[in-house]
MARBA-3410 file (N, C-alpha, C, O; in Angstrom, 1 decimal):
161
26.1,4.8,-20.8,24.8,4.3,-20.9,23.9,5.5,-21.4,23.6,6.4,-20.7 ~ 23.5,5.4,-22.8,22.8,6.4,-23.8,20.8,6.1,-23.2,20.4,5.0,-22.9 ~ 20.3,6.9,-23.1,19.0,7.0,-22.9,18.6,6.1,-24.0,17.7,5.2,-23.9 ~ 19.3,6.4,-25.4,18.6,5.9,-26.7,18.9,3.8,-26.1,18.2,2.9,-26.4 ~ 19.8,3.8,-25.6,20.0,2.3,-25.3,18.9,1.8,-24.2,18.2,0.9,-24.2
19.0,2.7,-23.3,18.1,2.0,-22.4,16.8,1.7,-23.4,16.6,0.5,-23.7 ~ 16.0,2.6,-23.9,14.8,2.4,-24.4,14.7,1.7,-25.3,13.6,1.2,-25.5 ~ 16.0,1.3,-26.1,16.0,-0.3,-27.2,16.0,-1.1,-26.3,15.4,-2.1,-26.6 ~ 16.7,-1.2,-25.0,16.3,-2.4,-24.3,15.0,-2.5,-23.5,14.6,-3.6,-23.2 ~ 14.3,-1.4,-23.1,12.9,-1.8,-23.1,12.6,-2.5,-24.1,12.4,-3.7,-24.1
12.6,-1.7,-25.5,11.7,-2.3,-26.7,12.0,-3.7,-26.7,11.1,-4.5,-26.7 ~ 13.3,-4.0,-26.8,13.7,-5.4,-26.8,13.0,-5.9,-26.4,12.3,-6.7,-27.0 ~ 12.9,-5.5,-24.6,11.8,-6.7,-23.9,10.7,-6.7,-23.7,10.3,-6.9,-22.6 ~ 9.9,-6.2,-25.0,8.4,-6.2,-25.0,8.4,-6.8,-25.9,7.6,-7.8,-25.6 ~ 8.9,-7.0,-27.2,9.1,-7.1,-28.3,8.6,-9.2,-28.7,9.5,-10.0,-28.8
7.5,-9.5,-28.9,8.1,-11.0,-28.3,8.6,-11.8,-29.1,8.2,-12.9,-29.1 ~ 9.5,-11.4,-30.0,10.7,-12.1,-30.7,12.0,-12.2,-30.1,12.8,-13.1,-30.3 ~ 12.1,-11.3,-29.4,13.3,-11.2,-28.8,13.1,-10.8,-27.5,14.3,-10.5,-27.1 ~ 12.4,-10.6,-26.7,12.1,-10.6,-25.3,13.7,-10.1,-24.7,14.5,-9.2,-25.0 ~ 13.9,-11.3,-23.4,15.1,-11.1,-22.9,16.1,-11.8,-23.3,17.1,-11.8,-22.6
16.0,-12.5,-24.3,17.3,-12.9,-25.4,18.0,-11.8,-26.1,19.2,-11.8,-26.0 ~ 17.5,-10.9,-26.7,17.8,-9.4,-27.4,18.5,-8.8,-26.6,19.7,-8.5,-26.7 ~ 17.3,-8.5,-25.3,16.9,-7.2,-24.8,18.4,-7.4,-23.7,19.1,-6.4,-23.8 ~ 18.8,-8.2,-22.9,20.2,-7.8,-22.2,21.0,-8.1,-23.3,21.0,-7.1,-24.0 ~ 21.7,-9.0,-23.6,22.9,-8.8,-24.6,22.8,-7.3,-25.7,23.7,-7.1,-26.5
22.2,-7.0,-25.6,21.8,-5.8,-26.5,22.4,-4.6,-25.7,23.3,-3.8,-25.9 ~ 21.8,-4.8,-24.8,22.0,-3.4,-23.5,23.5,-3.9,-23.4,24.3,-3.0,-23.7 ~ 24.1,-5.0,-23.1,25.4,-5.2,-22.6,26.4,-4.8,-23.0,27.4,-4.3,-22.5 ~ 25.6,-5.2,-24.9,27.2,-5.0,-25.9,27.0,-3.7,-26.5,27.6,-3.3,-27.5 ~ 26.0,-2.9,-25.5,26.2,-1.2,-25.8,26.5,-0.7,-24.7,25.9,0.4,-24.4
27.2,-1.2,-24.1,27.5,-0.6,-22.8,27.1,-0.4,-21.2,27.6,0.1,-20.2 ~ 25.9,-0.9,-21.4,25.1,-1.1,-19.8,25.6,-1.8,-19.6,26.1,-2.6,-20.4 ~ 25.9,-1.9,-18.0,27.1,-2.6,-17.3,25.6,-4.3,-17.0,24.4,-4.1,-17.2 ~ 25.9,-5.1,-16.7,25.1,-6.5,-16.9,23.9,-6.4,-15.6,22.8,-6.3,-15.9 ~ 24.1,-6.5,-14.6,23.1,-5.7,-13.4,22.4,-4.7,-14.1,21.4,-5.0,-14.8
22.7,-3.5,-13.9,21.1,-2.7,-14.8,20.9,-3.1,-16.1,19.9,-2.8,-16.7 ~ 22.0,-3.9,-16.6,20.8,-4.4,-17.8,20.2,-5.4,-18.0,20.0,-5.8,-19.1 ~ 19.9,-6.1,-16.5,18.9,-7.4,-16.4,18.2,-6.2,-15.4,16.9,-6.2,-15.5 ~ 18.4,-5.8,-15.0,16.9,-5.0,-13.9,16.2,-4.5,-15.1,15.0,-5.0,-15.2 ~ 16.7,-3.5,-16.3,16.0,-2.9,-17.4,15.2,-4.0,-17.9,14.0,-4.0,-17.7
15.8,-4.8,-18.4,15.1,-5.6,-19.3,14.3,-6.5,-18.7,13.3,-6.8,-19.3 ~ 14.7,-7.2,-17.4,13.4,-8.2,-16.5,12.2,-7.1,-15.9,11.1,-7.5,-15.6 ~ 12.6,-5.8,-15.8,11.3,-5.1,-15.1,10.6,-5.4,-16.0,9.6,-6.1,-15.7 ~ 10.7,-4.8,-17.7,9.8,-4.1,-18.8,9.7,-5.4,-19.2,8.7,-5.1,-19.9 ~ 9.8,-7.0,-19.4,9.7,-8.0,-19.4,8.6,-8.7,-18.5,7.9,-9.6,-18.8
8.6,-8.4,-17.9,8.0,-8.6,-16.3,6.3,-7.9,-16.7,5.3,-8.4,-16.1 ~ 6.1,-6.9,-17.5,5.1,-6.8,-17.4,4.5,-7.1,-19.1,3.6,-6.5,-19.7 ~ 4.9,-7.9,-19.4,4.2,-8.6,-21.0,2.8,-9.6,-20.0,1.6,-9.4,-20.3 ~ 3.1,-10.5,-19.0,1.7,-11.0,-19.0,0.4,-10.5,-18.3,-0.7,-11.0,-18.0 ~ 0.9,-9.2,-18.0,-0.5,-8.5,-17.8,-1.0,-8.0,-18.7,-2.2,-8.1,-19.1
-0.1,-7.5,-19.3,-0.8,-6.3,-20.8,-0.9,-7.8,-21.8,-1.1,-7.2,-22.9 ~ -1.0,-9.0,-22.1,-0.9,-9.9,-22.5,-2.4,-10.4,-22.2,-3.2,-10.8,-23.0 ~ -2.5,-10.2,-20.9,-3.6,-11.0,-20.3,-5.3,-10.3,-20.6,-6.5,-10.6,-20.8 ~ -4.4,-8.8,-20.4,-5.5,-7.2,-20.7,-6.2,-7.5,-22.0,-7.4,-7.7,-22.2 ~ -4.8,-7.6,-23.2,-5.3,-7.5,-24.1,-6.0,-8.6,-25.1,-6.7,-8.4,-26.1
-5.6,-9.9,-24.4,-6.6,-10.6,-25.0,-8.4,-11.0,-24.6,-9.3,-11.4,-25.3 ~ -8.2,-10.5,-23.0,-9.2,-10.4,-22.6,-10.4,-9.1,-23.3,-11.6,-9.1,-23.3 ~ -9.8,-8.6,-23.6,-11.2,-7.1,-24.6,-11.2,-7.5,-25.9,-12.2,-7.5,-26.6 ~ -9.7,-7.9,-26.5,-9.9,-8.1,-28.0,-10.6,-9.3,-28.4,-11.2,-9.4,-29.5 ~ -10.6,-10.0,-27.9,-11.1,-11.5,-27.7,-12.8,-11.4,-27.7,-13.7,-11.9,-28.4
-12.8,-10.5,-26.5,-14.3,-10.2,-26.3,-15.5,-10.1,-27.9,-16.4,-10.8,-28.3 ~ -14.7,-8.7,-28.4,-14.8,-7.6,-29.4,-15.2,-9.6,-30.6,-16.3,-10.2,-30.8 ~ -14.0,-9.9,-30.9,-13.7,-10.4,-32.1,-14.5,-12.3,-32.0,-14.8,-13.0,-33.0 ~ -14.7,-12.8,-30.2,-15.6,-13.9,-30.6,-17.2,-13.5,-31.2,-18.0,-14.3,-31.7 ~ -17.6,-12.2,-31.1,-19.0,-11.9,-32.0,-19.1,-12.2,-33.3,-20.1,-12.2,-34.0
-17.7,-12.5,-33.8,-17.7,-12.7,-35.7,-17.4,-14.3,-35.7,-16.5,-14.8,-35.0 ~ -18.4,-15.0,-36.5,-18.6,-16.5,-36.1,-16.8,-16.8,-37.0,-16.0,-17.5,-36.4 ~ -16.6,-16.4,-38.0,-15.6,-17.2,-38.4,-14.5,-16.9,-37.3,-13.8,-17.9,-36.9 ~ -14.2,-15.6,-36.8,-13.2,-16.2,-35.4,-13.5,-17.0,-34.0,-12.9,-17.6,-33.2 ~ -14.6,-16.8,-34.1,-15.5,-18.1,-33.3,-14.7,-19.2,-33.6,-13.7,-19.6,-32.9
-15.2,-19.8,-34.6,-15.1,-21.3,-35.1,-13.4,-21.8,-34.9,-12.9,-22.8,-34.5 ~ -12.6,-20.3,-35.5,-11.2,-20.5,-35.6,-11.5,-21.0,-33.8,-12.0,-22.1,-33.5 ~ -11.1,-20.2,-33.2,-10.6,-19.7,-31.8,-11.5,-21.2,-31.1,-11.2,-21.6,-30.0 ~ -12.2,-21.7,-31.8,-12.7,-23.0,-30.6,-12.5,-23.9,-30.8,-12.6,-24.8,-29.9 ~ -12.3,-24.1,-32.0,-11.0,-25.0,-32.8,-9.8,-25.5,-32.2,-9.6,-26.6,-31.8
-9.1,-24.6,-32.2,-8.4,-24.1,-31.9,-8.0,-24.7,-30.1,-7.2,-25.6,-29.8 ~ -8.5,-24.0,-29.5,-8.6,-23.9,-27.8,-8.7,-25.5,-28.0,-7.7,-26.1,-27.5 ~ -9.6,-26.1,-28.5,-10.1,-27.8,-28.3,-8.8,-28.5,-28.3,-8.3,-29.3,-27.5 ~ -8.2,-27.6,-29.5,-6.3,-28.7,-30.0,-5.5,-28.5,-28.8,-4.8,-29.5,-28.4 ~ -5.5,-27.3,-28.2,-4.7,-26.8,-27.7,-4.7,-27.4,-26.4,-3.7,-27.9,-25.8
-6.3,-27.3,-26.1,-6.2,-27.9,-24.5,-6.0,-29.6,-24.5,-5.3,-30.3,-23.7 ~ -6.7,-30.1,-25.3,-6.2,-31.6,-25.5,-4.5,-32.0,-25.5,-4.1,-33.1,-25.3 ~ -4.0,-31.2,-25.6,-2.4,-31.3,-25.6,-1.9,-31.0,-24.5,-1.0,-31.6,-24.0 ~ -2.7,-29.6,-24.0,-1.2,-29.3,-22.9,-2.6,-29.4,-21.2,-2.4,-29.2,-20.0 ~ -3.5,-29.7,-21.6,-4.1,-30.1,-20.2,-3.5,-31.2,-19.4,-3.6,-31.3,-18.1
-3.0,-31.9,-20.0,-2.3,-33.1,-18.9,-1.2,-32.6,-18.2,-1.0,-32.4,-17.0 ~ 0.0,-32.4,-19.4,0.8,-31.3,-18.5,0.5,-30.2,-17.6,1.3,-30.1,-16.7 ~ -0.3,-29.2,-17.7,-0.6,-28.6,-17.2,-1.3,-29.2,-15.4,-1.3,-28.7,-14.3 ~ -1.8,-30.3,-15.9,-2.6,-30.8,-14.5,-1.4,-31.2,-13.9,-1.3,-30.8,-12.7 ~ -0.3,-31.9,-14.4,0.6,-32.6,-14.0,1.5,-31.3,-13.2,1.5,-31.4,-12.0
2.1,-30.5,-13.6,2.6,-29.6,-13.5,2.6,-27.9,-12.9,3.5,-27.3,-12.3 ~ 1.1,-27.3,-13.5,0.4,-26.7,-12.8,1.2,-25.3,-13.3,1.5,-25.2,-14.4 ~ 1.7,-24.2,-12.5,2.4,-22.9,-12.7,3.7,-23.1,-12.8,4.4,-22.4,-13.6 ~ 4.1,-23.9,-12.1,5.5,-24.4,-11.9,5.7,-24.4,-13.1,6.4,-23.6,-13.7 ~ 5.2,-25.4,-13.7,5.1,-25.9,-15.6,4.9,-24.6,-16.5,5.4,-24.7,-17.6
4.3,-23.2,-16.1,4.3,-22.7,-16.9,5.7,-21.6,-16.1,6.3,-21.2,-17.1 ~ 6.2,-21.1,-15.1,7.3,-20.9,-14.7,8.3,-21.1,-15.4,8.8,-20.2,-16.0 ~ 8.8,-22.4,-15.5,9.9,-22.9,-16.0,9.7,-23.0,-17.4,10.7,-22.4,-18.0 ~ 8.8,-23.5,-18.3,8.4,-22.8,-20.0,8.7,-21.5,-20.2,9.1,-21.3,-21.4 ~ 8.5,-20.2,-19.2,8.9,-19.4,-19.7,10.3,-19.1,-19.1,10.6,-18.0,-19.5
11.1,-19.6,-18.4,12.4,-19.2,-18.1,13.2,-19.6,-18.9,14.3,-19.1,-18.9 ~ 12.9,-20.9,-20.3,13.6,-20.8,-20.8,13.9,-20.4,-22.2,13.2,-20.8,-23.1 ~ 14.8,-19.8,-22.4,15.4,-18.3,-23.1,15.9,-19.1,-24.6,17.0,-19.3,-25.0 ~ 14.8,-19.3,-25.3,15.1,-20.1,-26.4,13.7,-19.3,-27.3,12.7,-18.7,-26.9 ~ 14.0,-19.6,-28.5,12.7,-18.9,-29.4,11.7,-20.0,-28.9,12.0,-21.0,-28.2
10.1,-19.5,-29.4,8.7,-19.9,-29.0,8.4,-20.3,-27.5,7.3,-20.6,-27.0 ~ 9.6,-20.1,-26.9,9.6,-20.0,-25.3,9.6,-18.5,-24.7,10.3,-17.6,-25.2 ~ 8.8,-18.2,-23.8,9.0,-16.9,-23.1,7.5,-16.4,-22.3,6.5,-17.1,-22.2 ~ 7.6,-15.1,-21.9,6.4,-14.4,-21.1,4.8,-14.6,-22.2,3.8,-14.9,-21.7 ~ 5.0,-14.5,-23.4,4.3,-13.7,-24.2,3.6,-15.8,-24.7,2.4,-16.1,-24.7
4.4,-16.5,-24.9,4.0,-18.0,-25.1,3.2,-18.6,-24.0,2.1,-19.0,-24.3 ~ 3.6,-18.6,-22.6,3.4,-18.8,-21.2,2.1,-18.2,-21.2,1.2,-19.0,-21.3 ~ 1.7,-16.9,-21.1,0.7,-16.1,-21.0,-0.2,-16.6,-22.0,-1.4,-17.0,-21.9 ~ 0.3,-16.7,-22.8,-1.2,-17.3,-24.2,-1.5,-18.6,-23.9,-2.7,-19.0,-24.0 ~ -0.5,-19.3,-23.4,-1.0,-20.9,-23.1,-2.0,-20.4,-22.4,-3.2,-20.3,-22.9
-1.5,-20.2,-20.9,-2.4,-19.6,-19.7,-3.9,-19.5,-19.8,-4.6,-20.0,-18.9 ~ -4.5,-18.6,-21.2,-5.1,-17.6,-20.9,-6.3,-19.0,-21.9,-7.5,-19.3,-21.8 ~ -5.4,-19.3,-22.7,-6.3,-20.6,-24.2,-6.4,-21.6,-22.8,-6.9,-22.7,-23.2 ~ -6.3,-21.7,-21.7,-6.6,-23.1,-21.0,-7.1,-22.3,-19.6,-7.0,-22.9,-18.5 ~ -7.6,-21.2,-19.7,-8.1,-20.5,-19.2,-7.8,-20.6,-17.3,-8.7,-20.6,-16.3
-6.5,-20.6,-17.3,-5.9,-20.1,-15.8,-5.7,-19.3,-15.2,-5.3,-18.3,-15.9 ~ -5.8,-18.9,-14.0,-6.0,-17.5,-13.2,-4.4,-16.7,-13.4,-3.2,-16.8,-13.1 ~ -5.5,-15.7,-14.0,-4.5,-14.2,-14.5,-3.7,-14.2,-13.1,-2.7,-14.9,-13.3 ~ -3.8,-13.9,-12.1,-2.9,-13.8,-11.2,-1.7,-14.1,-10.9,-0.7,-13.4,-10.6 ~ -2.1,-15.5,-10.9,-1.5,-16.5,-10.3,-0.4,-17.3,-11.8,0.5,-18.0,-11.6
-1.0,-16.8,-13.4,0.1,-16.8,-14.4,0.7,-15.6,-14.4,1.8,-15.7,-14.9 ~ 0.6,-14.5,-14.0,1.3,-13.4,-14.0,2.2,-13.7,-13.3,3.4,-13.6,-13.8 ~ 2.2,-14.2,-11.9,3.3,-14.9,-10.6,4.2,-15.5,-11.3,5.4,-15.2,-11.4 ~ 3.5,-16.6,-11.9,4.1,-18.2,-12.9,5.2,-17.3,-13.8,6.3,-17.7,-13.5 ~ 5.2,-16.3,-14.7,5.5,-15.3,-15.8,6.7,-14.9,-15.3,7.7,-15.5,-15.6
6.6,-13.9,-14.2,7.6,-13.2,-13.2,8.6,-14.0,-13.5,9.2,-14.0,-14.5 ~ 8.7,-14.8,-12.3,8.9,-16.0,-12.0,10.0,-16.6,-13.0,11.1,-16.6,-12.5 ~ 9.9,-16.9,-14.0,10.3,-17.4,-15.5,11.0,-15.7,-16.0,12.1,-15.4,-16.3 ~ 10.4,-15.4,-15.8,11.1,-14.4,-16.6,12.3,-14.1,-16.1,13.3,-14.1,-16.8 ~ 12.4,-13.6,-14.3,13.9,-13.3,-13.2,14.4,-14.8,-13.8,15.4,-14.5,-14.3
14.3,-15.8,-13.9,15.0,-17.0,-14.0,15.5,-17.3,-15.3,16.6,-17.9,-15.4 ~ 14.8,-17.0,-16.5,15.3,-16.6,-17.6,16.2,-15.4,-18.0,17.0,-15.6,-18.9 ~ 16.3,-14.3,-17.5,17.2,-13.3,-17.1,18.1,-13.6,-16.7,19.1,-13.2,-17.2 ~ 18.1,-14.5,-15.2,19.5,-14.8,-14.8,20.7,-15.8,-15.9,21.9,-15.9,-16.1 ~ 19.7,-16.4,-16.3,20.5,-17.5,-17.4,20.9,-17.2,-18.7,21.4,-18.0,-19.5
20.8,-15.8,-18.8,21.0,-15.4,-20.4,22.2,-14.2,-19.6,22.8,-13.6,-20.5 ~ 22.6,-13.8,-18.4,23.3,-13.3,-17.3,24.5,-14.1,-17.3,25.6,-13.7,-17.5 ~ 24.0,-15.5,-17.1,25.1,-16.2,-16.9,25.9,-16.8,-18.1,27.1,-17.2,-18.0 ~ 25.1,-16.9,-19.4,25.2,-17.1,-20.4,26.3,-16.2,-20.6,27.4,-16.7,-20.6 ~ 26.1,-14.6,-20.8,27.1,-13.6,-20.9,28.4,-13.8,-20.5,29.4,-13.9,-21.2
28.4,-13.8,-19.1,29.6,-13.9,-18.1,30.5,-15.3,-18.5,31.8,-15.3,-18.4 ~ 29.8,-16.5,-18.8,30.6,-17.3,-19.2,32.0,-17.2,-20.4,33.0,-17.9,-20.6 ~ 31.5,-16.1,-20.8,33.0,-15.4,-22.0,32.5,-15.6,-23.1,31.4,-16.1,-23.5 ~ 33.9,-14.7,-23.7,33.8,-14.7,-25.2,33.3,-16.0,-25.6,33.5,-17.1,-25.1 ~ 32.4,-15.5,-27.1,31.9,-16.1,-27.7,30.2,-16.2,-27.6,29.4,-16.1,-28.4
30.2,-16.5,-25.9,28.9,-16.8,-25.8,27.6,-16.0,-26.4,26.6,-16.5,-26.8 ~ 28.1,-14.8,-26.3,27.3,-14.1,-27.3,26.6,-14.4,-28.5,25.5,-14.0,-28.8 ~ 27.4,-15.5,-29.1,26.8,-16.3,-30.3,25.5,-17.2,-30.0,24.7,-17.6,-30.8 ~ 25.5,-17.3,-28.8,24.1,-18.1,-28.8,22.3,-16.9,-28.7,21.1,-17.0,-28.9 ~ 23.3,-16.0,-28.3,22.2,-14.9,-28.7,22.1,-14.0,-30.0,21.1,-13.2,-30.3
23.4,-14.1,-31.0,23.3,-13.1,-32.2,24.2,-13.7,-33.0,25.4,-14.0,-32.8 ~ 23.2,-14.0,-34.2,23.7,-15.0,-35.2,24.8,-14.3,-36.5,24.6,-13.7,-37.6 ~ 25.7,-14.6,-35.9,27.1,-13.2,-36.9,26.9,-14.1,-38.4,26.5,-15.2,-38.8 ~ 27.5,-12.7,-39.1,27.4,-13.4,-40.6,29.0,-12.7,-41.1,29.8,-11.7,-40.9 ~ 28.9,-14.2,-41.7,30.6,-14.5,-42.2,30.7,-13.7,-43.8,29.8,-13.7,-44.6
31.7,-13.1,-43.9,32.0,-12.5,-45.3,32.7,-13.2,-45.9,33.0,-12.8,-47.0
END
């Protein structure tokens, strides 16, 4: 276990393309044994919906004073919450918990958190929801691994010669 690996598997899981889909199979198939490389990658994972939550809260601030991101951003929020407010009432953290546990593209911390924040839910209590989803998404891309050869392919798309 290379220092230089650990810190691509942080980046991995900040990263929100590849979060913790990348970020353990990455560490694994370089050598971190599968335990520290779901602790690496769920800790540094684990903290996307605060700095998530930080940063849209100042930049947001800053950028609704210019009316054309105004108009975007209210636009916008109107579409957004007309869609997922029912689910959301129906479902609540739980609903965003399990959206982000599962380990598929446009799903994850960084999706969960922006819902959150456009339907304007307590930072807290989505950071909890986030966690949450995230250890549960970790364990499943864990289990994914261990399942055997091959499985790997569901996280890195090989190219045929």
């Amino acid at each position: 276990m290379t220092i230089s690996t650990v810190l691509y598997t942080i980046f991995f899981s900040l990263v929100p393309i590849s979060e913790l889909r990348g970020a353990i199979p990455f560490a694994y198939f370089n050598s971190i044994p599968l335990l520290p490389a779901y602790l690496i990658a769920v800790s540094a994972n684990a903290l996307v919906a605060p700095i998530v939550f930080l940063f849209l809260s100042t930049i947001h601030t800053v950028l609704y004073k210019w009316k054309f991101y105004k108009n975007i951003f209210d636009s916008t929020v109107r579409r957004t919450r007309s869609k997922l407010e029912p689910k959301v009432k129906k479902f609540g953290y739980l609903g965003i918990m399990l959206f982000v546990a599962v380990p598929l593209p446009i799903t994850g911390a960084y999706t969960g958190t922006l819902g959150a924040w456009i339907l304007g839910l307590n930072w807290k209590k989505t950071c909890l929801a986030a966690l949450g989803g995230v250890i549960i998404s970790g364990c499943i891309i864990c289990l994914l691994l261990i399942a055997g050869v091959g499985s790997h392919s569901v996280f890195i798309k090989m190219i045929q010669k």
